[in-house]
N, C-alpha and C positions, 0 to 999 in steps of 0.2 A: 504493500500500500504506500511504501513510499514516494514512489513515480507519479501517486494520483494528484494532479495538482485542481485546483477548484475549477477552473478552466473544463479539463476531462470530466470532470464532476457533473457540470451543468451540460455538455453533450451528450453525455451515458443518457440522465434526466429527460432532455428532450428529445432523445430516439426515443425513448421508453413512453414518455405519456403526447409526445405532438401525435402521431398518430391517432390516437384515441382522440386526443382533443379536435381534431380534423376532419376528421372519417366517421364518428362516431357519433356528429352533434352536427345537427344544420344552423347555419348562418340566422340571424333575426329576420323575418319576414321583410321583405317588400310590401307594397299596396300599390294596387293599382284601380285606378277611377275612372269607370264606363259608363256613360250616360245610360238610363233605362228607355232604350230606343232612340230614334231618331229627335221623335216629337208628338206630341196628343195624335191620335187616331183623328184623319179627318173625314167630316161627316157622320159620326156618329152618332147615334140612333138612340142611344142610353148614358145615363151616366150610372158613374160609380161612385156612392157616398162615403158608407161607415166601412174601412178598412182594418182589419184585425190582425196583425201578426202574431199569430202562437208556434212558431219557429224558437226553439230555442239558440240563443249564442248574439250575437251584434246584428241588432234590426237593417245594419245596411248591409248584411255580407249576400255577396253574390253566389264566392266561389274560392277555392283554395286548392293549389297544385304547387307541386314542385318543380323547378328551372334549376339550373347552374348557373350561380354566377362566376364571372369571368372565364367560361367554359369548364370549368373544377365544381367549383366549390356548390354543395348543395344547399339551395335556399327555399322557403316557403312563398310562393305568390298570393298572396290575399288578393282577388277581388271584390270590390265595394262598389256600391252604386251613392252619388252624392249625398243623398237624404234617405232617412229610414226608407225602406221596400212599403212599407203603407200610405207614405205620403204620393211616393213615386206612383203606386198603382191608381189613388183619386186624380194626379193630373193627365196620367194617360188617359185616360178615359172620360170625355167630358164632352155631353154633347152642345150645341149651339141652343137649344131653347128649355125651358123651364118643363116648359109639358111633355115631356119624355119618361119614360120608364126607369125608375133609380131601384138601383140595386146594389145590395151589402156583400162585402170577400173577408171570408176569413183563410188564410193564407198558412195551412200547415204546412206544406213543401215547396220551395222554391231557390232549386239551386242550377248550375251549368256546370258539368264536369268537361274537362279538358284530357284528351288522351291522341298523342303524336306517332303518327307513322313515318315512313322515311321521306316524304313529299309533301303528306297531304296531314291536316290539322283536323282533328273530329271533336265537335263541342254538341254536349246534350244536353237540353236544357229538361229538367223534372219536376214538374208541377202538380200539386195537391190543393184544389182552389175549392172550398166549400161558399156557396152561393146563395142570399136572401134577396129574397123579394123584399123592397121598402116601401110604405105606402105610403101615402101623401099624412099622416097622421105619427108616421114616425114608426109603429110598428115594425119587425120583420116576421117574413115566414120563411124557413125552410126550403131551398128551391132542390139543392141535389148538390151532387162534387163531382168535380170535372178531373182527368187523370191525365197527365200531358208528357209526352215523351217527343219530345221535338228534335231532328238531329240537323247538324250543319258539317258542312265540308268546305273547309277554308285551306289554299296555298299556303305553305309555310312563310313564304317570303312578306303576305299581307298583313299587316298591322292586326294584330290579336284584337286592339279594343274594337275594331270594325266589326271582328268576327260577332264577338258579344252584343253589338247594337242589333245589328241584323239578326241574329236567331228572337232576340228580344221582340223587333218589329214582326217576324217571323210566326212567332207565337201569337202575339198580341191582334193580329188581324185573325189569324184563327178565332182566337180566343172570341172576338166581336160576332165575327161570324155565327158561333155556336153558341152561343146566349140569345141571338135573334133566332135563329133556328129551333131552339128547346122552346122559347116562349111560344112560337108558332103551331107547336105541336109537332115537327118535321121529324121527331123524332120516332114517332109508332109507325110513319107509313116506312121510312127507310135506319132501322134500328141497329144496321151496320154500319152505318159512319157514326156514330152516336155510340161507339160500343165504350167509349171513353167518359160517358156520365153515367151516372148513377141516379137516378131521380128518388127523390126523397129519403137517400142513404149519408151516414156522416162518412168521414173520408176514416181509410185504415193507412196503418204506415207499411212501409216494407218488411217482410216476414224474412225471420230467420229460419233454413232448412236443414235439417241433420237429416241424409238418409242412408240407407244400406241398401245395396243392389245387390244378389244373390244369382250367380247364372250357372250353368251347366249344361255341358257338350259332350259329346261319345270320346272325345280326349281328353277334356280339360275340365274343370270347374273351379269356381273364385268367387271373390266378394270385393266390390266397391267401396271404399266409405268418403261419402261425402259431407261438405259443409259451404254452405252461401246463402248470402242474403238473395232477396228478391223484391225488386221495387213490382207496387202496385201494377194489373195489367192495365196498360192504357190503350191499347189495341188487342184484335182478335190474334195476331199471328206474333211474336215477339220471340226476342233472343237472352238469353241469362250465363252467363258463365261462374264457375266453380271451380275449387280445388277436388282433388281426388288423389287416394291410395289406394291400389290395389294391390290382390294378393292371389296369385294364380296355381292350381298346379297341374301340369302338365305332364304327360308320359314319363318323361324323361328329366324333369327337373321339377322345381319351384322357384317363383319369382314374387319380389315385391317391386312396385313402380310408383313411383308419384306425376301426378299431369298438376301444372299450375293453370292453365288456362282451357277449360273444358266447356264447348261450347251446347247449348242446348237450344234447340230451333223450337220451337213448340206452338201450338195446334188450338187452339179453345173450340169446339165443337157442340157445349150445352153450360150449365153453368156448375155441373159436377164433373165432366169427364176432359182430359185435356191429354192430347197427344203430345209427345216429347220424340224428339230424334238428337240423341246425344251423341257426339263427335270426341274421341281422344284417341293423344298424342300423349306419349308418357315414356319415359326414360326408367331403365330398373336393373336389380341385380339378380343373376342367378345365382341357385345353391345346386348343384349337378345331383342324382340321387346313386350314379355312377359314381361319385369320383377318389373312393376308395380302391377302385377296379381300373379305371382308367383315368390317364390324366391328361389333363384338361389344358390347356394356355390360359394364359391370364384374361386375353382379350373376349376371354367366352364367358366373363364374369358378368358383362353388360349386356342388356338387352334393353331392346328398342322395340314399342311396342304402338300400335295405331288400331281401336275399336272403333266401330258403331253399335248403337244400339237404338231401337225405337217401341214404343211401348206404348198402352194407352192409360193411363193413371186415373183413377178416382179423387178429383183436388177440386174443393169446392170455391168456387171463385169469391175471392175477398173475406174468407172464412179459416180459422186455423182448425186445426187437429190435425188428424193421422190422413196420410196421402200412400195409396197403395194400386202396383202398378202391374204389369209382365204384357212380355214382349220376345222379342228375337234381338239376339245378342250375334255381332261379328266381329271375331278377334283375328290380327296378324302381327304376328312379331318377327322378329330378325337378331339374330346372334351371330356376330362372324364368323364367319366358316364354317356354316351350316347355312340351309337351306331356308328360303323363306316357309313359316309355316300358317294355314289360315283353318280357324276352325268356328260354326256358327252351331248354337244352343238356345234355350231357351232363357229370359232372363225373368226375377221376381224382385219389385222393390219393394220397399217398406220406406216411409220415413215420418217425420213429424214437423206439421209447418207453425212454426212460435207466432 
């Protein structure tokens, strides 16, 4: 120790914790400030009075992602809109005369997520809009809750706050649109564009899903375990991703695999039954059941593994409990230096929607 002079001291020190401090902690947030649209809806038809935010967290946030600053370092992006989201939603909406139909928002979901591909910028906007009738005396009644799943495709190169006004104006003429159309009745004669209200129901949040998928083939049998949220359905046809473990075993070995991104296309068909067509890509290890007899390379440790599965589930729409499923299962995996192998069974799910 007598070489160690305080000098070497303090560089031991900061190899030892800069890392952690760096890598380990993101930088203070940014903010960034996007108008709520362009400008008031012109020509409109109704206005909007009593405005309610029951969002929990800062009445102006829009939205929150992560960026690198100076191409490194990882920082949080707050978006904000200038003024609380309640005040913004009364001036958007404002028609030019007194005698029009006024109507109350209470505003449980209202947010835009941000997710970057290698060209193209995808922002979705997710809205939980519960809707009164106000009458000329002040009252409200009850109208219904509108579910909004609104998507945008912006060039990377274009200015982000743009992207954000436009899915905003985007929505917001929707939005106009389907509040003259519900009051119209337009919605019993044509109840599939409409599939996104709810007449005279309160709004629910997004459900958490724990499930177990159970499958079995003339070679292989396995079990899935899954977990993911699910935002409200705002459309008949929608897409959901999840994580998943699997655990397979096959003639000749056993595998476990994990997928981070597993996509599920799905179907609504009645308001109990809903079809699912799940997609995975999943990376895993084998255990040989051989490999005390024969031996093996290293590189036969890994397997690569790509299912479908589709199914028709019992999942009552907008309702939690037990969601239970079966279907036809198709698996193909790959280990080098062996052959591709494909083998298709029957599948049974189980799960529980919180």
């Amino acid at each position: 120790m007598k070489n160690v002079t305080p000098i070497k001291i303090y560089i031991i020190l900061c190899a030892i914790f800069l890392p952690s401090l760096v890598f380990g902690q993101k930088w203070v947030a940014d903010t960034l400030v996007v108008s709520f649209g362009k400008s008031a809806i012109p020509n409109c038809t109704f206005s909007i009075g009593k405005v309610f935010d029951s969002r929990s967290g800062s009445p102006d946030f829009l939205s929150i992602f992560e960026h690198k600053k100076w191409l490194y370092f990882p920082v949080d992006q707050v978006v904000v809109v200038p003024s609380p989201l309640a005040g913004e939603f009364s001036q958007k909406f404002i028609a030019g005369s007194d005698s029009v139909p006024l109507y109350g928002v209470n505003v449980a979901r209202f947010v835009i997520n941000k997710k970057d591909t290698n060209r193209n910028r995808n922002l979705s906007l997710l809205a939980t809009l519960e809707v009164y009738n106000v009458s000329n005396t002040g009252d409200s009644v009850f109208f219904g809750t509108f579910y909004y799943e609104q998507i945008l495709k912006q060039k990377k190169k274009e200015m982000l706050s743009l992207g954000y006004v436009q899915i905003i104006d985007d929505w917001a003429r929707r939005f106009v649109s389907d509040i003259v159309s519900v009051d119209a009745g337009l919605t019993a004669l044509n109840p599939d564009n409409f599939y996104h209200f709810r007449r005279g129901e309160r709004s629910v949040n997004k459900n958490l899903y724990a499930s177990v998928e159970m499958f079995y083939g003339f070679n292989f049998y396995g079990l899935d375990a899954e977990l993911w949220f699910s935002e409200p359905e705002a459309s008949q046809i929608f897409q959901r991703n999840s994580g998943a473990f699997r655990f397979v075993n096959y003639v000749n070995s056993q595998s476990v695999a994990l997928g981070r991104q597993v996509g599920r296309w799905n179907y609504r068909f009645s308001n109990n039954w809903l079809f699912t067509n799940k997609v995975m890509l999943l990376l895993g290890l084998n255990r040989w059941k051989d490999h005390k007899q024969v031996a093996h390379k290293f590189e036969e440790i890994f397997l690569f593994d790509a299912s479908m599965s589709q199914q028709i589930n019992y999942n009552k729409l907008d309702k939690t409990g037990f969601v239970f499923g079966v279907g036809l299962v198709e698996d193909l995996h790959y280990v080098i230096h062996r052959k591709i192998n494909f083998n298709v069974g029957l599948s049974f799910n189980c799960a529980y929607k919180f």
